[in-house]
C-alpha positions as CSV (number, residue, x, y, z in Angstrom):
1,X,0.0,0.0,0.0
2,X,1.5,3.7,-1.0
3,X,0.3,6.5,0.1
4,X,1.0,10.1,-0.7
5,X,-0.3,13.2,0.4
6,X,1.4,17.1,-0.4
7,X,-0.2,20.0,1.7
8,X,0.4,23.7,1.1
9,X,-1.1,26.8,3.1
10,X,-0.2,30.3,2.0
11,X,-1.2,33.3,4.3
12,X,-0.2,37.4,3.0
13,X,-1.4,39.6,6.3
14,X,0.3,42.9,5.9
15,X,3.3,42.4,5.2
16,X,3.6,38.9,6.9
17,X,4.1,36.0,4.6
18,X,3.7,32.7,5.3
19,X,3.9,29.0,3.7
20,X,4.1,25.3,4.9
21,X,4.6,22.3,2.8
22,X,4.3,18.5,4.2
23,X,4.5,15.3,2.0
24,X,4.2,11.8,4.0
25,X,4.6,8.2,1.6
26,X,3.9,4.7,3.0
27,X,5.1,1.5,1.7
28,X,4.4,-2.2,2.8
29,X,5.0,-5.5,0.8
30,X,4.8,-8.6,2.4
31,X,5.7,-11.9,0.9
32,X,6.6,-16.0,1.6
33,X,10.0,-14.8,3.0
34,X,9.6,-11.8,4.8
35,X,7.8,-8.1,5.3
36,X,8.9,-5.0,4.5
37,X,7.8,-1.7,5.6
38,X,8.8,2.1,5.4
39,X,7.8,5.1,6.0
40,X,9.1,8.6,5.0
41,X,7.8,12.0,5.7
42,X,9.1,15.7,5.0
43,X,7.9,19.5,6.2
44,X,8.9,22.6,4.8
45,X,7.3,25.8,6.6
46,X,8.6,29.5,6.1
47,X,7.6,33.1,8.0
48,X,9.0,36.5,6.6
49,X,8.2,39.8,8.2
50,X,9.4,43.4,8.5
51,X,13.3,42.7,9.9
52,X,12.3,38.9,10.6
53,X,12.7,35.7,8.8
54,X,11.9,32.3,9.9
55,X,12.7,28.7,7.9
56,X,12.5,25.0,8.6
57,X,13.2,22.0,7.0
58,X,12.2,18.3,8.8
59,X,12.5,15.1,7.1
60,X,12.4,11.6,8.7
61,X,11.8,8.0,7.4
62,X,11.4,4.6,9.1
63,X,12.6,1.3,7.1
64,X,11.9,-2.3,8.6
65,X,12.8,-5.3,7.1
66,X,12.0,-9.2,8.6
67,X,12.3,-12.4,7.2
68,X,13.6,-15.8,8.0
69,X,16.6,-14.7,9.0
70,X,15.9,-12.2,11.7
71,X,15.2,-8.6,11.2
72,X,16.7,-5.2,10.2
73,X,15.5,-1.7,11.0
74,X,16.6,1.8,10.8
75,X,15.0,5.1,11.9
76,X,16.6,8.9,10.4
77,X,15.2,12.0,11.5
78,X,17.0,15.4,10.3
79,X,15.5,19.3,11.3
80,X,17.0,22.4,10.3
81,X,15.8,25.6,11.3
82,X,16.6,29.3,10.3
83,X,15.8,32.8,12.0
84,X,16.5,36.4,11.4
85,X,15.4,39.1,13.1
86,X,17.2,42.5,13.1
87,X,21.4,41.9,13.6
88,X,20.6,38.8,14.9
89,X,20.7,35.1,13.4
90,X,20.4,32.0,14.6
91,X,20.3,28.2,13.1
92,X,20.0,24.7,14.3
93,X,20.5,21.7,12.9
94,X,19.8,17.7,13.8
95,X,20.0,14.1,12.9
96,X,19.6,10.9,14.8
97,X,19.6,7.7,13.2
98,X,18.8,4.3,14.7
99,X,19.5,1.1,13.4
100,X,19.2,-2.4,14.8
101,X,20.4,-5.6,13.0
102,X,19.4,-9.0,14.2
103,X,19.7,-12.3,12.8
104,X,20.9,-15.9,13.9
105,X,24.0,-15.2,14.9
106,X,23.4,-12.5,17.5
107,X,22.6,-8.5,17.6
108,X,23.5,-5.2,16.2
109,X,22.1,-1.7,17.4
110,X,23.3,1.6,16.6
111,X,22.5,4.9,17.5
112,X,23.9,8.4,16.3
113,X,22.6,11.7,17.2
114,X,24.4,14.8,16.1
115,X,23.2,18.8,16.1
116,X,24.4,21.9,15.5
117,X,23.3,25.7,16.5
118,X,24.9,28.6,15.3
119,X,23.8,32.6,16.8
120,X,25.1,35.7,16.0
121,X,24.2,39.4,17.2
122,X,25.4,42.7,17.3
123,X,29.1,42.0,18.2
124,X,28.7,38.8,19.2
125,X,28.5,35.4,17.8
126,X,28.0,31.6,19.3
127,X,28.3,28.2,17.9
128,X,28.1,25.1,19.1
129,X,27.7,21.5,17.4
130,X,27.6,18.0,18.8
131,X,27.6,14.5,18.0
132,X,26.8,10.9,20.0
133,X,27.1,7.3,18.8
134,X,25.9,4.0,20.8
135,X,26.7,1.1,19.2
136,X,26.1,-2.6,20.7
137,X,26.8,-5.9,18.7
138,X,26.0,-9.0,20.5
139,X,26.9,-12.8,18.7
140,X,28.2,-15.9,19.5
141,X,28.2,-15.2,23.6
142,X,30.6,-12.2,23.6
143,X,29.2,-8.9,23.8
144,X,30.5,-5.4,22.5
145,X,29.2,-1.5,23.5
146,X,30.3,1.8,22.8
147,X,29.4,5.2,23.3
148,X,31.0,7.8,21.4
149,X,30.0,11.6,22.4
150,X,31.9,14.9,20.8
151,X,31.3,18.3,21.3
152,X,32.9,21.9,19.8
153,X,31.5,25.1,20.8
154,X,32.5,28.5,19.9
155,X,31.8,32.3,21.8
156,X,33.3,35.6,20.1
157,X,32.3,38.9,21.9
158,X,33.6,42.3,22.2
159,X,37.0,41.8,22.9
160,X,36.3,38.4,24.2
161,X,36.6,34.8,22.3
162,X,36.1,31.4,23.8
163,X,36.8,27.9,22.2
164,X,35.7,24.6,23.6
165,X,35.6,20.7,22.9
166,X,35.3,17.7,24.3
167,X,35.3,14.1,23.3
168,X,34.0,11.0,25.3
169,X,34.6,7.1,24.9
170,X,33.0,3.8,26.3
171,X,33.8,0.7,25.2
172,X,32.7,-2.6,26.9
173,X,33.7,-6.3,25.6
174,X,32.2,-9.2,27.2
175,X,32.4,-13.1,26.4
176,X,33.3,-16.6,27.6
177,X,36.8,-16.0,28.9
178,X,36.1,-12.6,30.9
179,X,35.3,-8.6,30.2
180,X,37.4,-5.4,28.8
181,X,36.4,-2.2,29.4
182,X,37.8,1.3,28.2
183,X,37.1,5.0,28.7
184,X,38.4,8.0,27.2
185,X,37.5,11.8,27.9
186,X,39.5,14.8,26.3
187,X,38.6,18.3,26.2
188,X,40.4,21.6,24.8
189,X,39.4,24.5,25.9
190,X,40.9,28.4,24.9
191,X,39.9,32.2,26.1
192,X,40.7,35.1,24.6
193,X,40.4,38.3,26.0
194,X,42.7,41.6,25.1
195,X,45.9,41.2,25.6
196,X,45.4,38.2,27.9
197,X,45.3,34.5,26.0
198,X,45.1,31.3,28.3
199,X,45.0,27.3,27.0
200,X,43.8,24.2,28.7
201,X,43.5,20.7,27.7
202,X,43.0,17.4,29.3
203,X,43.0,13.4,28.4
204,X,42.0,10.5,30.8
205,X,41.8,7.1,29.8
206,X,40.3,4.0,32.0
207,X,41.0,0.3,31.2
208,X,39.9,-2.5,32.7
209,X,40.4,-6.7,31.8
210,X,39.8,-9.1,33.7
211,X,40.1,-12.8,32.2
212,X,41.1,-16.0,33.4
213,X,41.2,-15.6,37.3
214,X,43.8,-12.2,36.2
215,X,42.3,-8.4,36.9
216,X,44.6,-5.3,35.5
217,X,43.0,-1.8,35.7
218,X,45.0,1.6,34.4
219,X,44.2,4.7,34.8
220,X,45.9,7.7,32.5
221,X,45.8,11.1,32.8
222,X,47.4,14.3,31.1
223,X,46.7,18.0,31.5
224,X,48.4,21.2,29.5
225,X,47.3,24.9,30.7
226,X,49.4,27.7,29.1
227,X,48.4,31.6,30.0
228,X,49.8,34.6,28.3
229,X,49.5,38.4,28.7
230,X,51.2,41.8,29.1
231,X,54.9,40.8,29.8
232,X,53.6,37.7,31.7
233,X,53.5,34.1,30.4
234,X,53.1,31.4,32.4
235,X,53.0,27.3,30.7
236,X,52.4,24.3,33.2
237,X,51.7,20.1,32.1
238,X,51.2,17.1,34.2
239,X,51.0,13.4,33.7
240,X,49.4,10.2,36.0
241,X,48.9,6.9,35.6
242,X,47.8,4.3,38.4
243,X,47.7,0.6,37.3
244,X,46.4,-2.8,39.1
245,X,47.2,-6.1,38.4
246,X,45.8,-9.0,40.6
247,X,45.7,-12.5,39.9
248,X,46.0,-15.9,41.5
249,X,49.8,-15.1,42.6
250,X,49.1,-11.8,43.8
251,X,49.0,-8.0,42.9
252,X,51.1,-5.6,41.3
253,X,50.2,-1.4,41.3
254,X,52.8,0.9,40.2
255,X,51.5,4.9,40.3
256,X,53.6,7.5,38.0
257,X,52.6,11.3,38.4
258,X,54.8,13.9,36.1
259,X,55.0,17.7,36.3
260,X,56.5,20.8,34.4
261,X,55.9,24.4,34.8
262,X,57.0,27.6,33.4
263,X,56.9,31.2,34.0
264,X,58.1,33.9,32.5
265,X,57.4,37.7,33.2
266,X,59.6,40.6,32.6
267,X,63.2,39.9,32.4
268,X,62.0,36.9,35.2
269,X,62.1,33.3,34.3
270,X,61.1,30.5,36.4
271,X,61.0,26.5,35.7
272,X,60.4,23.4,37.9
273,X,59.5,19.9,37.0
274,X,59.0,16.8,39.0
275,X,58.3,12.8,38.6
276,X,57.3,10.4,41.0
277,X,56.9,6.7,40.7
278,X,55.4,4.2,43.3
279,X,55.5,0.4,42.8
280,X,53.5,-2.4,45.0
281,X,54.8,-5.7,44.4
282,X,53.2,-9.0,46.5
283,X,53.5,-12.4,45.9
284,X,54.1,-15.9,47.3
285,X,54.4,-14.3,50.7
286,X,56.9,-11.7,49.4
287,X,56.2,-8.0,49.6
288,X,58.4,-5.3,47.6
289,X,57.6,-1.8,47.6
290,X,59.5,1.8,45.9
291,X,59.5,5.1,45.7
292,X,61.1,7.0,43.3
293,X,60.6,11.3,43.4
294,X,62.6,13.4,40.9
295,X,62.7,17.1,41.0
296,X,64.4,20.1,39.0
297,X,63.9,23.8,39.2
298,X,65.3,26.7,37.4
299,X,65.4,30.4,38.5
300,X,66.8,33.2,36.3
301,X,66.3,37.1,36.9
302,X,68.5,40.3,36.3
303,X,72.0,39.4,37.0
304,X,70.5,36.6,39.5
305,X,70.3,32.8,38.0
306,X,69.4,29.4,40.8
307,X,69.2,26.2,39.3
308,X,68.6,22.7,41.8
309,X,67.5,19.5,41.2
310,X,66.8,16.6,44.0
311,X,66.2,12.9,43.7
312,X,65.2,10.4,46.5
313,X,64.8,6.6,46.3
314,X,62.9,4.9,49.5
315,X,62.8,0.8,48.9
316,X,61.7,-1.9,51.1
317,X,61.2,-5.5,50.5
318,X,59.5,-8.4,53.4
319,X,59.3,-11.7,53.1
320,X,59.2,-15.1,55.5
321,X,63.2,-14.4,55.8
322,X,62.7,-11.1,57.2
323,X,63.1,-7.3,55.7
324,X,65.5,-4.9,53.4
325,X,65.0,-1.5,53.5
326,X,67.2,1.5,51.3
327,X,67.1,4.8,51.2
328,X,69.1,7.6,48.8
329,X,68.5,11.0,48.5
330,X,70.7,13.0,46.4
331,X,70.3,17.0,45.6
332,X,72.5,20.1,43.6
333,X,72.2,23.4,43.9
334,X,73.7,26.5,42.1
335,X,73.0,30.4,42.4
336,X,74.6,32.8,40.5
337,X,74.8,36.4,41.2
338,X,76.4,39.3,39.8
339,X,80.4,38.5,39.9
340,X,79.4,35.6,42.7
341,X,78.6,31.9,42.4
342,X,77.6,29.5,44.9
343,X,77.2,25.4,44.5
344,X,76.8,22.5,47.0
345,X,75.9,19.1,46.2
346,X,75.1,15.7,48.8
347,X,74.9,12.3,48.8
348,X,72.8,10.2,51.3
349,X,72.2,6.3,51.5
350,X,70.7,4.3,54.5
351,X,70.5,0.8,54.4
352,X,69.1,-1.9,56.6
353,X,69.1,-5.7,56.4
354,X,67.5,-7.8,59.0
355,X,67.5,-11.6,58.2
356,X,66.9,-14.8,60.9
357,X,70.7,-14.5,61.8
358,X,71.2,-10.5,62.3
359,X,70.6,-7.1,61.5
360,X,73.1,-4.6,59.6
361,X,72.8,-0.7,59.0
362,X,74.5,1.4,57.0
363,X,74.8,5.3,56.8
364,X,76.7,6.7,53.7
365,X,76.9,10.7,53.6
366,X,78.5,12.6,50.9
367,X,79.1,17.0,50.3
368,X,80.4,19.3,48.3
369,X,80.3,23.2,48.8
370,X,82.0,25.7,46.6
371,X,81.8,29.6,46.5
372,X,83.1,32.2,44.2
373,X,83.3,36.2,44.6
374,X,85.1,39.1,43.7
375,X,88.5,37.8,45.2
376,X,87.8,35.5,47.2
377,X,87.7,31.7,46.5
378,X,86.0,29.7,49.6
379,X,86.0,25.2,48.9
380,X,84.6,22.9,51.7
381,X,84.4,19.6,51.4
382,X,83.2,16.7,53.5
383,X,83.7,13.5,52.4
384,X,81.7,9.9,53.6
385,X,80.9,8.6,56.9
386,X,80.1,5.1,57.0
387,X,78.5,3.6,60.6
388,X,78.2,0.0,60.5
389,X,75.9,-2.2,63.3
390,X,76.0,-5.9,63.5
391,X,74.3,-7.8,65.8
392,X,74.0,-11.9,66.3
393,X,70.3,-12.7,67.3
């Protein structure tokens, strides 16, 4: 059966106009091996008036399919729609579209929206569009999702500008021999104002997989900023990640976090940066953990410049035959000053090892000083000292 109908309506009031248009068509045809059925439909309407304008545009159609082998359907709808009034404008625009796909072997659905709005006024303007995608497939006793989402928008003003997006991940697997799962979020976003600019964008990503009796989860993150404006700049970045592994032996996390930053104003510079690392080991009664830290900074003005950096180390490891623990920190340091320089520099270890039969310490400490002025020359030194404890249990 087809159907097809066309409308129109035209109204003049003044020096208003009018008009609509609509067309809707229906299809069916069913057979031995199968039905199939659609439908599709469309609108037009349109206002104009003194400084105003309005337009719109819809369409949508609806397809199923079915027969011996399963089934298939799909689903669009798309809008558009235009007005003017004065200096300002606006417009919007959308779409979903469904879809779902099944037949002996398993099951497929889709879903994807997406839309977009644009305004603009006297001295200003907006935009903004996004976009989302679901998707599930499901055969043969594993199972898949994801969601997929993305955004942009756009602000200009007087003076003023802002720029945004973002984009967003799921994923989920699922079948006989356990699950994975995955996220992932990022975003930029930037501001303009004057003189003054600043810049931010971030990225996290979750995974998780667990199979076989075995679990491992990681989590990741990174972060830029950067800021600019009269004589001033200033520019920063970090980094993490935490992961999990568990399983029949034991677990395993390890935890890495990074840093840099940077600022500069005037004939002023400034710099420091850092990394630390943690690390869980446990197994078969055994337990081993470290920390690792890592840090550097830079200073430099007029006729003035520092520069240090540092490092520590703190380890310890257990078991049924008792414990070993170690610790080194070493740091530099330098400043220089108009005709005068300064450095120092150390060295520290500690160690300590009990077992079933005794316990032992030692202490190893390390420096260096030097200093340099206008005619004068100053050196210290002091070398290792090394205590050593034994005792019989």
């Amino acid at each position: 059966m087809v159907t097809l109908v066309n409308t129109e309506e035209k109204c003049v009031c003044g020096v208003h106009t009018s008009m609509s248009t609509s067309m809707s068509r229906d299809v069916s045809m069913g057979g031995p091996n199968g039905h199939y059925a659609a439908h599709t439909s469309a609108s037009v309407s349109r206002s104009a008036g003194p400084g105003y304008k309005g337009y719109s545009v819809s369409v949508s159609q609806k397809v199923h399919n079915s027969g011996a082998w399963g089934h298939n359907t799909h689903n669009i709808a798309t809008s558009l729609s235009t007005s003017i009034t004065g200096n300002h404008r606006s417009m919007s625009a959308g779409m979903t579209e469904d879809t779902s796909i099944r037949t002996c072997s398993g099951h497929h659905k889709t879903h994807t929206a997406t839309s977009v709005s644009t305004s603009a006024g006297k001295g200003y303007r907006s935009m903004s569009a996004s976009c989302t995608k679901d998707t599930s497939i499901k055969k043969c006793g594993h199972h898949q999702q994801t969601h997929l989402a993305t955004s942009v928008s756009q602000s200009t003003g007087v003076g003023y500008q802002t720029y945004s997006a973002s984009l967003s991940r799921n994923q989920r697997n699922s079948g006989a021999w356990g699950y994975h799962t995955e996220a992932v979020s990022s975003s930029i976003s930037t501001t303009v104002k004057g003189n003054h600019r600043s810049m931010s964008a971030s990225c996290t990503k979750d995974t998780s997989i667990k199979k076989c009796g075995h679990h491992q989860q990681t989590h990741l993150a990174t972060s830029v900023s950067q800021s600019t404006g009269v004589g001033y700049q200033t520019y920063s970045a970090s980094l993490s990640r935490n992961q999990r592994k568990s399983g029949a032996w034991g677990y395993q996390t390890e935890a890495v976090s990074s840093s840099i930053s940077t600022t500069v104003k005037g004939n002023h510079r400034s710099m420091s940066a850092s990394c630390t690392k943690d690390t869980s080991i446990k197994k078969c009664g055994h337990h081993q953990q470290t920390h690792l830290a890592t840090s550097v900074s830079q200073s430099t003005g007029v006729g003035y410049q520092t520069y240090s950096a540092s490092m520590s180390r703190n380890q310890r490891n257990s078991g049924a035959w008792g414990y070993h623990t170690e610790a080194v920190s070493s740091s530099i340091s330098t400043t220089v000053k108009g005709n005068h320089r300064s450095m120092s520099a150390s060295y520290t270890k500690d160690t300590s090892l009990k077992t079933c039969s005794g316990h032992h310490t030692t202490h190893t400490s390390t420096s260096v000083s030097t200093s340099v002025g206008k005619g004068h020359t100053y050196k210290s030194r002091k070398h290792f000292a090394l205590y050593t404890i034994l005792s019989t249990v």
